[in-house]
PDB file of N, CA, C and O in Angstrom:
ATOM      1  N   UNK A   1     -13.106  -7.133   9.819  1.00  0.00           N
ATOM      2  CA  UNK A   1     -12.429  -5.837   9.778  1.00  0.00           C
ATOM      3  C   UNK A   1     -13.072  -4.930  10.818  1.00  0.00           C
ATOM      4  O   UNK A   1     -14.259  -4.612  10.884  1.00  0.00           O
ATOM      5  N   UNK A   2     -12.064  -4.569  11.623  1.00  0.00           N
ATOM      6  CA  UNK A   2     -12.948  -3.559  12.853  1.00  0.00           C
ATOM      7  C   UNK A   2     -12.945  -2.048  12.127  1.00  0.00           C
ATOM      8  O   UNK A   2     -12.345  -1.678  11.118  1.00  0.00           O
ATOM      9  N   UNK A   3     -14.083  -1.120  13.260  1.00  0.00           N
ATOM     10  CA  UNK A   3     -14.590  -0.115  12.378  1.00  0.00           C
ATOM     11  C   UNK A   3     -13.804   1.316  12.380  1.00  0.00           C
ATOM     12  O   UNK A   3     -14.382   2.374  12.130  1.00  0.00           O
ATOM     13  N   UNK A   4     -12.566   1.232  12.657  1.00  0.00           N
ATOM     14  CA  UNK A   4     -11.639   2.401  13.116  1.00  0.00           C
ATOM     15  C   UNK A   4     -11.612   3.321  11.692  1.00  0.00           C
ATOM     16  O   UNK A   4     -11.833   2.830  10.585  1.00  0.00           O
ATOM     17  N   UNK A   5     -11.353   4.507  11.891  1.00  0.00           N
ATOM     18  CA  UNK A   5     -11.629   5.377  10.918  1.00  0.00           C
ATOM     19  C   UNK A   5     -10.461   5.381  10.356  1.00  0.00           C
ATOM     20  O   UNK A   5      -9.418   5.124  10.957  1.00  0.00           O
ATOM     21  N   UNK A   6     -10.571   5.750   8.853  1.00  0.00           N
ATOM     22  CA  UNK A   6      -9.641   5.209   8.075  1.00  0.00           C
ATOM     23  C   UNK A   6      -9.499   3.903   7.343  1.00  0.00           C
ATOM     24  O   UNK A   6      -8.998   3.589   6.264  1.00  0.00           O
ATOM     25  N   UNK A   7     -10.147   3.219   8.353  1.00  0.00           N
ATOM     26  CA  UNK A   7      -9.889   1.727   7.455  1.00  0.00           C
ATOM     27  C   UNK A   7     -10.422   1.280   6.110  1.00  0.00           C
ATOM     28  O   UNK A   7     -11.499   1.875   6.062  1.00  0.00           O
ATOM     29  N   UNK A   8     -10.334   0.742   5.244  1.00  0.00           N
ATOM     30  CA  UNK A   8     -10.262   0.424   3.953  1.00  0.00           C
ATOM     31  C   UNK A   8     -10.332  -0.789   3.567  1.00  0.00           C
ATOM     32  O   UNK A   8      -9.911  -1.541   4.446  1.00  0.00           O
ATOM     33  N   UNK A   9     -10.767  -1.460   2.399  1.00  0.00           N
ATOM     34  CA  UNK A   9     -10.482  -2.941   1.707  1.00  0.00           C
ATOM     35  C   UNK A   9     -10.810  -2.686   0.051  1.00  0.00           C
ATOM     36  O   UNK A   9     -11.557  -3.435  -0.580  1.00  0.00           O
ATOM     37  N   UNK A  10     -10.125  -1.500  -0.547  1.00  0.00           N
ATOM     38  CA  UNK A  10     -10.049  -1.276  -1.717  1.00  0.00           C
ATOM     39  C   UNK A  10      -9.326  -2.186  -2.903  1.00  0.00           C
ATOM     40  O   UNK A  10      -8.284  -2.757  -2.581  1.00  0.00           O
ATOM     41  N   UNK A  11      -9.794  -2.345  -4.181  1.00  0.00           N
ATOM     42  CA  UNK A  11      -8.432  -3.052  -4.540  1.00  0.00           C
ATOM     43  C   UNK A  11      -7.794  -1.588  -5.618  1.00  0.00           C
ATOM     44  O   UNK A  11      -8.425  -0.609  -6.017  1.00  0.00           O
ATOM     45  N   UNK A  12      -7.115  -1.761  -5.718  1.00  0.00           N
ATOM     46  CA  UNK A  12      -6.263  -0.716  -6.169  1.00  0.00           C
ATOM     47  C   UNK A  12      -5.730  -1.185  -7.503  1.00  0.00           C
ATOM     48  O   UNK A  12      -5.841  -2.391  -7.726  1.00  0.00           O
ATOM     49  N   UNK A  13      -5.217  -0.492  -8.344  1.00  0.00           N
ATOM     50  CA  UNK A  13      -3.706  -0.819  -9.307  1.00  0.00           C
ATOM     51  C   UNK A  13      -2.057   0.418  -8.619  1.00  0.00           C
ATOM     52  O   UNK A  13      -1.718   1.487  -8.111  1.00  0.00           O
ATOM     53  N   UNK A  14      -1.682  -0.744  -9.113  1.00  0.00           N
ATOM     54  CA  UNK A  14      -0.218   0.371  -8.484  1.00  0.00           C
ATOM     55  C   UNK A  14       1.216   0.120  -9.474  1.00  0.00           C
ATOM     56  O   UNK A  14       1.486  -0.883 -10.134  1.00  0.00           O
ATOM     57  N   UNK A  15       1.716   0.911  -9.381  1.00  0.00           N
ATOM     58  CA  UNK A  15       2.775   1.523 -10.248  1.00  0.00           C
ATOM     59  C   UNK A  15       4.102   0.661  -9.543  1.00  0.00           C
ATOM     60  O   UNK A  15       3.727   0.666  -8.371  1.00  0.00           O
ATOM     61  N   UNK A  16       4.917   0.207  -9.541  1.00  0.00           N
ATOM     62  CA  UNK A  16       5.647  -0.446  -8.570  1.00  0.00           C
ATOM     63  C   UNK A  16       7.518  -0.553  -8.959  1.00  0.00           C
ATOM     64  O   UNK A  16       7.353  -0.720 -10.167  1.00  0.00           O
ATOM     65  N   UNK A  17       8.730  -0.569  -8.832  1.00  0.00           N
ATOM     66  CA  UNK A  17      10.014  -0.677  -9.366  1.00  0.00           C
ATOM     67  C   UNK A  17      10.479  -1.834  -8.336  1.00  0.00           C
ATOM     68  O   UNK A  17      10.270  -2.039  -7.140  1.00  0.00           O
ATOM     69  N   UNK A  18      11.076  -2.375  -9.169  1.00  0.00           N
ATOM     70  CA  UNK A  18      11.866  -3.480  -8.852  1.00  0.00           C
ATOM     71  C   UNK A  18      13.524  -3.140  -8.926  1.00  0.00           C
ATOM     72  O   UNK A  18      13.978  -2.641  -9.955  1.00  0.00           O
ATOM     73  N   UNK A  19      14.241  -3.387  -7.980  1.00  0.00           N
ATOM     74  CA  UNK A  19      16.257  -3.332  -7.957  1.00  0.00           C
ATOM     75  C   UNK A  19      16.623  -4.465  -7.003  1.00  0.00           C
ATOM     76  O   UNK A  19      15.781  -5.217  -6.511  1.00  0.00           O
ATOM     77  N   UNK A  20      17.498  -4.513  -6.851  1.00  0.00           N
ATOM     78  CA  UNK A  20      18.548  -5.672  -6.921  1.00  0.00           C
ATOM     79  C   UNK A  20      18.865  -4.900  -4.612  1.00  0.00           C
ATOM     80  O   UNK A  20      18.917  -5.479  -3.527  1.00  0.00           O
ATOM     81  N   UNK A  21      18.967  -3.470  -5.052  1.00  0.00           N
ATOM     82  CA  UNK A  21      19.374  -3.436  -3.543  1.00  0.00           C
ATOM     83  C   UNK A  21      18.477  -3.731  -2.243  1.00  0.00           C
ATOM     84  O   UNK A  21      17.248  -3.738  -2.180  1.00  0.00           O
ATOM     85  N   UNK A  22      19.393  -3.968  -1.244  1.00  0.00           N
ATOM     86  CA  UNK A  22      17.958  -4.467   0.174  1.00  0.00           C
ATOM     87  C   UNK A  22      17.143  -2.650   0.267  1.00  0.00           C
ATOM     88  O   UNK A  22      17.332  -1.434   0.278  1.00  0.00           O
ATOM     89  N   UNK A  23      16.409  -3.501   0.301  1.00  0.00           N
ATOM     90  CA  UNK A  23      15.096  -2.594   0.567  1.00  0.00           C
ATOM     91  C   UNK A  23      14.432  -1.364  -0.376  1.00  0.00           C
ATOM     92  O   UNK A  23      13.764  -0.354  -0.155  1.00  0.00           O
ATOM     93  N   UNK A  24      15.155  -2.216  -1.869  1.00  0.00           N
ATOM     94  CA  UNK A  24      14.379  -1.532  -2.965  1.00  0.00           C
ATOM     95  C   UNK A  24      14.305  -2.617  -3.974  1.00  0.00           C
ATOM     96  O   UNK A  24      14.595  -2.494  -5.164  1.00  0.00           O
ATOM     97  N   UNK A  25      13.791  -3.946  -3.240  1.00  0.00           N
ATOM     98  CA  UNK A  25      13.332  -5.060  -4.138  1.00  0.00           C
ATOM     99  C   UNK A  25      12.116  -4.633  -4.691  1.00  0.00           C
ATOM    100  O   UNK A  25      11.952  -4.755  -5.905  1.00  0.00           O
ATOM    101  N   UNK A  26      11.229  -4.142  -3.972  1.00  0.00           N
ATOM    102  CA  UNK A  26       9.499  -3.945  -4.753  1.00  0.00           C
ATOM    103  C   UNK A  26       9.360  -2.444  -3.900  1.00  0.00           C
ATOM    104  O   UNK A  26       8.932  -2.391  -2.747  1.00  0.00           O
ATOM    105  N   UNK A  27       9.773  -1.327  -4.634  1.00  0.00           N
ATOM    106  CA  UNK A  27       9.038  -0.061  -4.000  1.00  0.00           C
ATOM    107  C   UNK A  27       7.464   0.541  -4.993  1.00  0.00           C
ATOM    108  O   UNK A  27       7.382   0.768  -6.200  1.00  0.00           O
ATOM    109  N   UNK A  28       6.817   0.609  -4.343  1.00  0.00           N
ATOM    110  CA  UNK A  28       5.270   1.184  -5.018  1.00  0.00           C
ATOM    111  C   UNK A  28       5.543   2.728  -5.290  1.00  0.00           C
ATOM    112  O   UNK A  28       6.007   3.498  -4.450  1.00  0.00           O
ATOM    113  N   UNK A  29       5.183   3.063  -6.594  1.00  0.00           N
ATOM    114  CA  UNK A  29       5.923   4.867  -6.717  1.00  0.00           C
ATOM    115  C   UNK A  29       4.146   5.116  -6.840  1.00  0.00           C
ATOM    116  O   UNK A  29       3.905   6.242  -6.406  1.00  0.00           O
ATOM    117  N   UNK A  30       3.255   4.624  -7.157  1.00  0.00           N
ATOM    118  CA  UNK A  30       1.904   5.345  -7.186  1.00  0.00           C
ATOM    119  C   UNK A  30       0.326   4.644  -7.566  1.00  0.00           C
ATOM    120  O   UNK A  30       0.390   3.736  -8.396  1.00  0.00           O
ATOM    121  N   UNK A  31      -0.635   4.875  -7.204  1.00  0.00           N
ATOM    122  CA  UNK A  31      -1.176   4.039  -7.342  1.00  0.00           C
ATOM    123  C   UNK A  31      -2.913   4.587  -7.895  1.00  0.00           C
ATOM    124  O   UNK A  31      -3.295   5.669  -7.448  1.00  0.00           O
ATOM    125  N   UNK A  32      -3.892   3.781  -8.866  1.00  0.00           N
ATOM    126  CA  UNK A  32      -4.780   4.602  -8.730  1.00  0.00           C
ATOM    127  C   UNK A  32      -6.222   3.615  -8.023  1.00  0.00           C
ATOM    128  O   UNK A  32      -6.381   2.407  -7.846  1.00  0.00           O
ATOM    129  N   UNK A  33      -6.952   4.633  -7.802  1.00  0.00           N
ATOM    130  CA  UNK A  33      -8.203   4.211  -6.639  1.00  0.00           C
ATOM    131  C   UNK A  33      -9.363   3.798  -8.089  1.00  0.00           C
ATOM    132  O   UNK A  33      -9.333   3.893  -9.316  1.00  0.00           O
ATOM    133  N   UNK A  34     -10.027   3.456  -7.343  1.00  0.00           N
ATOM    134  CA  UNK A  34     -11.303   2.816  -8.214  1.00  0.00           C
ATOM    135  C   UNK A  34     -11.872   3.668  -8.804  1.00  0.00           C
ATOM    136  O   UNK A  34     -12.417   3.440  -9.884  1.00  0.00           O
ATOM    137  N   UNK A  35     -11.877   5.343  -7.984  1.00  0.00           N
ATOM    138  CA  UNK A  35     -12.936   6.046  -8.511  1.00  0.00           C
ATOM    139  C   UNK A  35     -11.795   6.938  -9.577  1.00  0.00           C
ATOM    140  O   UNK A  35     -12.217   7.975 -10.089  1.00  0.00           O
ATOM    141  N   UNK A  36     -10.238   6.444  -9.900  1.00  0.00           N
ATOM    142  CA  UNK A  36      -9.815   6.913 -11.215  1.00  0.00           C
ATOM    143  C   UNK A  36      -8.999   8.005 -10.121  1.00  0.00           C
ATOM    144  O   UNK A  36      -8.422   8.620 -11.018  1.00  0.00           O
ATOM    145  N   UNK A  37      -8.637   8.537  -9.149  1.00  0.00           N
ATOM    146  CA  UNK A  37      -7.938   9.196  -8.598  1.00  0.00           C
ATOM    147  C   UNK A  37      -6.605   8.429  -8.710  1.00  0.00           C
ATOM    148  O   UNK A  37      -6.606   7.199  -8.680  1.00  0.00           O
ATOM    149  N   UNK A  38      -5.550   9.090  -8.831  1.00  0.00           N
ATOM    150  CA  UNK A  38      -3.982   8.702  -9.222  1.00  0.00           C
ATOM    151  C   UNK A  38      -3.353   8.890  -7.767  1.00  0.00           C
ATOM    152  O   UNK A  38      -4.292   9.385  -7.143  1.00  0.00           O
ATOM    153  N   UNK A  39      -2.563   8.799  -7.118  1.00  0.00           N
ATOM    154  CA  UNK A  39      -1.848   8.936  -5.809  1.00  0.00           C
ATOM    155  C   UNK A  39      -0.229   8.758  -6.097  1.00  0.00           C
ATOM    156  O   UNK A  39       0.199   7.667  -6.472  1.00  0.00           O
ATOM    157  N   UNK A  40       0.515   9.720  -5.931  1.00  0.00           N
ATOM    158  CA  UNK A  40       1.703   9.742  -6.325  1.00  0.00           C
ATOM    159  C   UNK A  40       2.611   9.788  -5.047  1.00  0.00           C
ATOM    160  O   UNK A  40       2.402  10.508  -4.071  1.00  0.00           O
ATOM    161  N   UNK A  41       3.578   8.970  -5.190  1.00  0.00           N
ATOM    162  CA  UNK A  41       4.212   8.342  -3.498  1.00  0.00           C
ATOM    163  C   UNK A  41       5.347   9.019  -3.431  1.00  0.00           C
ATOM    164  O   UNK A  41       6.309   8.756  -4.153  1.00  0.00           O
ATOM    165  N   UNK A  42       5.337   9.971  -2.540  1.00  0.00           N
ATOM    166  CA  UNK A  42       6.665  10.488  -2.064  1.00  0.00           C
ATOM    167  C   UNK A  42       7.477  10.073  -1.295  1.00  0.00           C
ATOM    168  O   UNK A  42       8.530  10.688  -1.467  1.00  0.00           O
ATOM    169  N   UNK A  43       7.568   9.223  -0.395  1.00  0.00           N
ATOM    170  CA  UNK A  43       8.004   7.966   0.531  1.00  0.00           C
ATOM    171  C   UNK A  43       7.677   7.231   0.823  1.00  0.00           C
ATOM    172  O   UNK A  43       6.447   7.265   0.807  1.00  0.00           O
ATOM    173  N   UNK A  44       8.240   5.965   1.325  1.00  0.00           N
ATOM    174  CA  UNK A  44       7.995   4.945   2.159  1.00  0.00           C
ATOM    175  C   UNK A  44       8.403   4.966   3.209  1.00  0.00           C
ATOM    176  O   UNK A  44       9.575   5.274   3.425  1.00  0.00           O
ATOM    177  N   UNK A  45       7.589   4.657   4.126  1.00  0.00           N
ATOM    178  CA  UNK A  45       7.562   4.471   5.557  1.00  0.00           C
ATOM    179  C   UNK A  45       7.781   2.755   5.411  1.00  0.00           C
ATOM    180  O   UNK A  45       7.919   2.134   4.358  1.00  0.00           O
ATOM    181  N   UNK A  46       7.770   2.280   6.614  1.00  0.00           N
ATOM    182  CA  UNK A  46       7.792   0.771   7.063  1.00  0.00           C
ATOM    183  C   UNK A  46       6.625   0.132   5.785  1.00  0.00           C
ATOM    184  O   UNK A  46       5.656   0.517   5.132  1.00  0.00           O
ATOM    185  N   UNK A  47       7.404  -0.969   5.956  1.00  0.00           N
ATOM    186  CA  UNK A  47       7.651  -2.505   4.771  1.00  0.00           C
ATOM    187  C   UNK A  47       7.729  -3.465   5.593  1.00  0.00           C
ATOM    188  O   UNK A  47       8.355  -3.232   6.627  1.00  0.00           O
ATOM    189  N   UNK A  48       7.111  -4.882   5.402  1.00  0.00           N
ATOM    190  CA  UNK A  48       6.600  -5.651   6.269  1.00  0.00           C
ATOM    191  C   UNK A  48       5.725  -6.223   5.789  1.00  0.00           C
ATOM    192  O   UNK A  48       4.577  -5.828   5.582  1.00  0.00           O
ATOM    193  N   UNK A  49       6.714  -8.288   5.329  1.00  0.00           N
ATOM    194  CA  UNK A  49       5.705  -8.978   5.006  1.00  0.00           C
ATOM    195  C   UNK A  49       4.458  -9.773   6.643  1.00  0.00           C
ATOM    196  O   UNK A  49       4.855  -9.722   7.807  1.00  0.00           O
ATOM    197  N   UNK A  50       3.731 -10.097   6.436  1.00  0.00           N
ATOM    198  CA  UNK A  50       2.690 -10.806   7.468  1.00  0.00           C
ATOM    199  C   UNK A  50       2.117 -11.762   6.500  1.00  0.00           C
ATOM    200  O   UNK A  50       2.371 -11.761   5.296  1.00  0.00           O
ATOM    201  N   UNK A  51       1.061 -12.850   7.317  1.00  0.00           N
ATOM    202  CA  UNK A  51       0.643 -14.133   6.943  1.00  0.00           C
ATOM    203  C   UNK A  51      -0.825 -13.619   7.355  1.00  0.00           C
ATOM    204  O   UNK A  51      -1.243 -13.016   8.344  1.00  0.00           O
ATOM    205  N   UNK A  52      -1.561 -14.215   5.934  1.00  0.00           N
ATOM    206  CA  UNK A  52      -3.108 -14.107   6.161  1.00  0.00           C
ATOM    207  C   UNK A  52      -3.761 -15.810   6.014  1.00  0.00           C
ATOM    208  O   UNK A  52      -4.549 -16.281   5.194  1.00  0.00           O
ATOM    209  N   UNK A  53      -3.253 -16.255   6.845  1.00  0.00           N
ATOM    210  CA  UNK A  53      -3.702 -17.859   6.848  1.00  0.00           C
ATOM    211  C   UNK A  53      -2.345 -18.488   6.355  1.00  0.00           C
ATOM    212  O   UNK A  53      -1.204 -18.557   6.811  1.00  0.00           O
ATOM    213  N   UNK A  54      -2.954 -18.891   5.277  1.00  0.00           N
ATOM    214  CA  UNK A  54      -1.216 -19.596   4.161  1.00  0.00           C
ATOM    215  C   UNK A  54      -0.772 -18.573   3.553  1.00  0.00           C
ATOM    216  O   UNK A  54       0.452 -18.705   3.510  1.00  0.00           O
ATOM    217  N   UNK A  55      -1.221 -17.188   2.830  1.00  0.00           N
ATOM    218  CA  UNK A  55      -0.698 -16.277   2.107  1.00  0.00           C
ATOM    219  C   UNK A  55      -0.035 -15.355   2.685  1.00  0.00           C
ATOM    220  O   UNK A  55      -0.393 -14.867   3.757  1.00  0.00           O
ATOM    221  N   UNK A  56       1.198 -14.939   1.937  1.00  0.00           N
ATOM    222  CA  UNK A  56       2.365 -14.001   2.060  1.00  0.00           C
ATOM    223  C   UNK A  56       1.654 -12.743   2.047  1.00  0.00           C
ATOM    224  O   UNK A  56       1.330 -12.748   0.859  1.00  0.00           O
ATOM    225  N   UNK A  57       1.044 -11.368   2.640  1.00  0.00           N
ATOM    226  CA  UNK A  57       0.878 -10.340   1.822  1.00  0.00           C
ATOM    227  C   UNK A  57       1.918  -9.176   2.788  1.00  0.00           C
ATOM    228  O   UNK A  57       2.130  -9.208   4.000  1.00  0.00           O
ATOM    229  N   UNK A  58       2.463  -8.148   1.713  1.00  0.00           N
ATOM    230  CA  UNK A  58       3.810  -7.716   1.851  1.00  0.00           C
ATOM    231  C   UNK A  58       2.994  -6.033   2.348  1.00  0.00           C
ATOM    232  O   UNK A  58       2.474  -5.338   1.475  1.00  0.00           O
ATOM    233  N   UNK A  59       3.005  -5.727   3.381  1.00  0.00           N
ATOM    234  CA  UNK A  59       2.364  -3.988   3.438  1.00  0.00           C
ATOM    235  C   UNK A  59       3.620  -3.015   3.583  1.00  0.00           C
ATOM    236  O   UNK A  59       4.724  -3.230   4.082  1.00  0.00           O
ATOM    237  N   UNK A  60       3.176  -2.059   3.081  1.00  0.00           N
ATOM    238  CA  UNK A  60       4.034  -0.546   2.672  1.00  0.00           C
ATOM    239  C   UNK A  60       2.956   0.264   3.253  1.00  0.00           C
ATOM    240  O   UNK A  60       1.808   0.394   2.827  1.00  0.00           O
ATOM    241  N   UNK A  61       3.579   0.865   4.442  1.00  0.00           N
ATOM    242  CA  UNK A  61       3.258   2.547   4.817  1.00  0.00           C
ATOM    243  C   UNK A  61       3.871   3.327   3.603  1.00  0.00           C
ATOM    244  O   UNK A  61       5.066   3.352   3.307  1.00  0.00           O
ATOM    245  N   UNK A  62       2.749   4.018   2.892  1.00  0.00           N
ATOM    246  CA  UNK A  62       3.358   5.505   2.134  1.00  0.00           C
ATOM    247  C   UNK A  62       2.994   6.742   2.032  1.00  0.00           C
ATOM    248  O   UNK A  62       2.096   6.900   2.859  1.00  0.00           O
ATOM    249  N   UNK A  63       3.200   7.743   1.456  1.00  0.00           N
ATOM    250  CA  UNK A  63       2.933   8.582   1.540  1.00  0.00           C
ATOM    251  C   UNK A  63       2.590   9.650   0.491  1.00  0.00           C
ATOM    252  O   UNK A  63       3.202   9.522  -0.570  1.00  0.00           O
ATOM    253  N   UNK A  64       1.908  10.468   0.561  1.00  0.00           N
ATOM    254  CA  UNK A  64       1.841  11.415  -1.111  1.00  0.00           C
ATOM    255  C   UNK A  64       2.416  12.817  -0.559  1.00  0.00           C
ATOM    256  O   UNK A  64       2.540  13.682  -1.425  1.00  0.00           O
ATOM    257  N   UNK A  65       2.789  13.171   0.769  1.00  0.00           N
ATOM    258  CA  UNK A  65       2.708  14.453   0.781  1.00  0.00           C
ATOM    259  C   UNK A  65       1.752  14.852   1.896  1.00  0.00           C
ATOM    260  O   UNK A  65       2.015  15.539   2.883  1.00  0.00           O
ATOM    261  N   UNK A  66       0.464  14.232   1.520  1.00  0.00           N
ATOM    262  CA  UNK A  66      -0.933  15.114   2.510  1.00  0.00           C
ATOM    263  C   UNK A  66      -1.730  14.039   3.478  1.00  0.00           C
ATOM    264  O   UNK A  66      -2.501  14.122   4.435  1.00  0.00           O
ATOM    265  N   UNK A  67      -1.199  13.119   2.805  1.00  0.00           N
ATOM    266  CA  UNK A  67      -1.978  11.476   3.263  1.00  0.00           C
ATOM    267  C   UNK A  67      -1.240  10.943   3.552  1.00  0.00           C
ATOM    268  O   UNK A  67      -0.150  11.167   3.026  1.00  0.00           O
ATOM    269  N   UNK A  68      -1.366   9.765   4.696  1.00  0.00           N
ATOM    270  CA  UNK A  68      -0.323   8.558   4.738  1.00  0.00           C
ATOM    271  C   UNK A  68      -1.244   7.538   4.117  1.00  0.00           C
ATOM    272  O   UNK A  68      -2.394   7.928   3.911  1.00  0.00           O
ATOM    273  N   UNK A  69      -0.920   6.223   3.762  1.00  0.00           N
ATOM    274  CA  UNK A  69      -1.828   5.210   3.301  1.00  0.00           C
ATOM    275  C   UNK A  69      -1.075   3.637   3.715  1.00  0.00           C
ATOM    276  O   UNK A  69       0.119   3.593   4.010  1.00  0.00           O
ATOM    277  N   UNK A  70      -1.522   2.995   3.702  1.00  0.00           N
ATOM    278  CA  UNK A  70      -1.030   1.507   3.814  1.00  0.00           C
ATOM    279  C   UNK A  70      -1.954   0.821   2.773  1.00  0.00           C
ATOM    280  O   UNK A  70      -3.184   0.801   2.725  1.00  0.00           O
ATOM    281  N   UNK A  71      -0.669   0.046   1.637  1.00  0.00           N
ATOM    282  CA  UNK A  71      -1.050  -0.704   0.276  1.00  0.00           C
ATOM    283  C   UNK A  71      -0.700  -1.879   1.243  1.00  0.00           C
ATOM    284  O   UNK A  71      -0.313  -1.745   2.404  1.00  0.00           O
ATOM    285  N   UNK A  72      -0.900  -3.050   0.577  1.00  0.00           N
ATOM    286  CA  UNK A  72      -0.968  -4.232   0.791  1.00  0.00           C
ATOM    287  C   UNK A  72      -1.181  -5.230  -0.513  1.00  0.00           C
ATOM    288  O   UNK A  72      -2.186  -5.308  -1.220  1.00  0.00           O
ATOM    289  N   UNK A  73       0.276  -6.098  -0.645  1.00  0.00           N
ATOM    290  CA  UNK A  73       0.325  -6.537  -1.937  1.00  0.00           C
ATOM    291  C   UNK A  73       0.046  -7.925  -1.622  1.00  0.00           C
ATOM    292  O   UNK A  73       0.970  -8.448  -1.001  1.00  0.00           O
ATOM    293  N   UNK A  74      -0.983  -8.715  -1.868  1.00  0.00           N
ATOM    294  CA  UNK A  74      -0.832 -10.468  -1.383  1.00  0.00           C
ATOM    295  C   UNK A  74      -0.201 -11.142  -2.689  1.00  0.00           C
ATOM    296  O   UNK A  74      -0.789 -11.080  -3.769  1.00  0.00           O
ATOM    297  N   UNK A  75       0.729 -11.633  -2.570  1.00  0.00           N
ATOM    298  CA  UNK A  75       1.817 -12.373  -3.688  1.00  0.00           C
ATOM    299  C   UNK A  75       1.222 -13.628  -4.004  1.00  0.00           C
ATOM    300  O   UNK A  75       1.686 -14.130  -5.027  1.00  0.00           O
ATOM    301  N   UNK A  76       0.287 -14.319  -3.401  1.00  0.00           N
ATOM    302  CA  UNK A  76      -0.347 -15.425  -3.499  1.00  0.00           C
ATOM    303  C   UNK A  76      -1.232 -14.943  -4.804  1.00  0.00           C
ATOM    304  O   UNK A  76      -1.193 -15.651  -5.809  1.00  0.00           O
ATOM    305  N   UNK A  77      -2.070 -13.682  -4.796  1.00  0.00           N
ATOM    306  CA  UNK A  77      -3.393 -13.866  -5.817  1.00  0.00           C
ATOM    307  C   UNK A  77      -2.566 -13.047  -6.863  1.00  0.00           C
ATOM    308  O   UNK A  77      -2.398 -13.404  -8.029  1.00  0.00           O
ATOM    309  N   UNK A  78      -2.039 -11.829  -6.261  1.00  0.00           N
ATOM    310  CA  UNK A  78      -0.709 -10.752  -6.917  1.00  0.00           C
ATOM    311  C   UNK A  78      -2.055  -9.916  -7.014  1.00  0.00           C
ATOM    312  O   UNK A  78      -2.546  -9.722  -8.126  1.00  0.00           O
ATOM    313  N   UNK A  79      -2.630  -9.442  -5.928  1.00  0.00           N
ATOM    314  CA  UNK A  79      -3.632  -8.358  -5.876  1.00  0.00           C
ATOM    315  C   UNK A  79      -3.144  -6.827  -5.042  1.00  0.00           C
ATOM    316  O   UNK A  79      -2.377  -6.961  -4.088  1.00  0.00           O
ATOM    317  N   UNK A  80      -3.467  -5.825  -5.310  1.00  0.00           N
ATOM    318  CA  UNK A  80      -2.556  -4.605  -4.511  1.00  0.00           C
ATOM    319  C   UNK A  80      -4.240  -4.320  -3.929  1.00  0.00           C
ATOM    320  O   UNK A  80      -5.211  -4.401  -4.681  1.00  0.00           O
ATOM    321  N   UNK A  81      -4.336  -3.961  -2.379  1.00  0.00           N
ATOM    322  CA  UNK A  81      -5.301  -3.783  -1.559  1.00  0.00           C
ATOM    323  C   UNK A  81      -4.669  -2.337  -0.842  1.00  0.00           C
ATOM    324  O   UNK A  81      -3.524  -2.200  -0.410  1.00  0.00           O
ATOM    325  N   UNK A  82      -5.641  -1.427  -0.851  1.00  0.00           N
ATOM    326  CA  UNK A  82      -5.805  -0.044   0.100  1.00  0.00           C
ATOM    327  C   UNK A  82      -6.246  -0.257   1.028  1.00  0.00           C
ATOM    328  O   UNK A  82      -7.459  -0.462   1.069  1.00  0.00           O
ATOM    329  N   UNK A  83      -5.374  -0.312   2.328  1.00  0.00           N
ATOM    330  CA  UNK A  83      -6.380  -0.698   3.321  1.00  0.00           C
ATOM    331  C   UNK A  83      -6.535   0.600   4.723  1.00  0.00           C
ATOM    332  O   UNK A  83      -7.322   0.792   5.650  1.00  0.00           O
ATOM    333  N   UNK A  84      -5.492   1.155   4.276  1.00  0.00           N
ATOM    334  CA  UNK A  84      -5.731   2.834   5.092  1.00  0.00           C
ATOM    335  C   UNK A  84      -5.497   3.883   4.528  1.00  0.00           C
ATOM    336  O   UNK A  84      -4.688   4.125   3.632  1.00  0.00           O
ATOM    337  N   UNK A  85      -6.429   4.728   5.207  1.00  0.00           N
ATOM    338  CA  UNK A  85      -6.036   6.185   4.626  1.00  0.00           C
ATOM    339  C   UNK A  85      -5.842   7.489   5.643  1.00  0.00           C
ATOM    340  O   UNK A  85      -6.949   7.524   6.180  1.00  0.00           O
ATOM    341  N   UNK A  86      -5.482   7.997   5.910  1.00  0.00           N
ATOM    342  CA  UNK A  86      -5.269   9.404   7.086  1.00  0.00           C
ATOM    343  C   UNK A  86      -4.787  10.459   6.549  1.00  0.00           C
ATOM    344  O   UNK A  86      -3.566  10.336   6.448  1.00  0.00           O
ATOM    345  N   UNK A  87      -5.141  11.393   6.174  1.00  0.00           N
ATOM    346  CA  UNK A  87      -4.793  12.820   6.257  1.00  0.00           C
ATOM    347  C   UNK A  87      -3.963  13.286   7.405  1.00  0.00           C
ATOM    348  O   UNK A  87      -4.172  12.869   8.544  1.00  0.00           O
ATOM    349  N   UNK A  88      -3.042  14.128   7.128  1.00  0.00           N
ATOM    350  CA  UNK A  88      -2.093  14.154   7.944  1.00  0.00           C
ATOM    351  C   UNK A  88      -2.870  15.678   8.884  1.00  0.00           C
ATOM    352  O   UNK A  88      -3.299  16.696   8.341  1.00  0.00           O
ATOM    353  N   UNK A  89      -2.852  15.426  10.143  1.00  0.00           N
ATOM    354  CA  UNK A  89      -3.348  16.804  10.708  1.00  0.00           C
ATOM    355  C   UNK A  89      -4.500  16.122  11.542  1.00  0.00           C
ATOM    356  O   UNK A  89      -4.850  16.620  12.612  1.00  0.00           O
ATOM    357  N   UNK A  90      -5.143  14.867  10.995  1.00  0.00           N
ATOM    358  CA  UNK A  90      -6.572  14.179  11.951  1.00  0.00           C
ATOM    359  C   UNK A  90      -5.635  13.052  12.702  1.00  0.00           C
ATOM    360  O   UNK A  90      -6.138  12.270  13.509  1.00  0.00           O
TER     361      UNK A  90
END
């Protein structure tokens, strides 16, 4: 993992809805951090599965409002990973 600011390898829990239409098969509505902070998602930005060797993991740009973040769901272990964070304004 290179050392760019922002970067992350949290594991998270997340709140998530499932539908039937394209591009609201798996939307994440919120999620909470280790240290018990809640994050409530006001959009999604870009969705986009990638390959980490053999495993599927599916990333979501989102957003709360003040932060952008990128979750990262690997469907192989079914683990939800934080892997950025930015305040909007830096």
């Amino acid at each position: 993992m290179d050392n760019e600011p922002g970067q992350l390898h949290e594991r998270v829990e997340v709140l998530a809805t499932y539908g039937l239409a394209p591009g609201q098969q798996c939307v994440p509505r919120r999620f909470k951090r280790a240290s018990g902070q809640t994050i409530t998602i006001t959009e999604l930005g870009l969705r986009h599965p990638t390959h980490r060797g053999s495993r599927t993991v599916h990333v979501f740009d989102v957003t709360d409002g003040a932060s952008e973040y990128r979750l990262e769901f690997d469907s192989e272990r079914l683990t939800w990973w934080l892997t950025r964070e930015a305040m909007y304004g830096q």
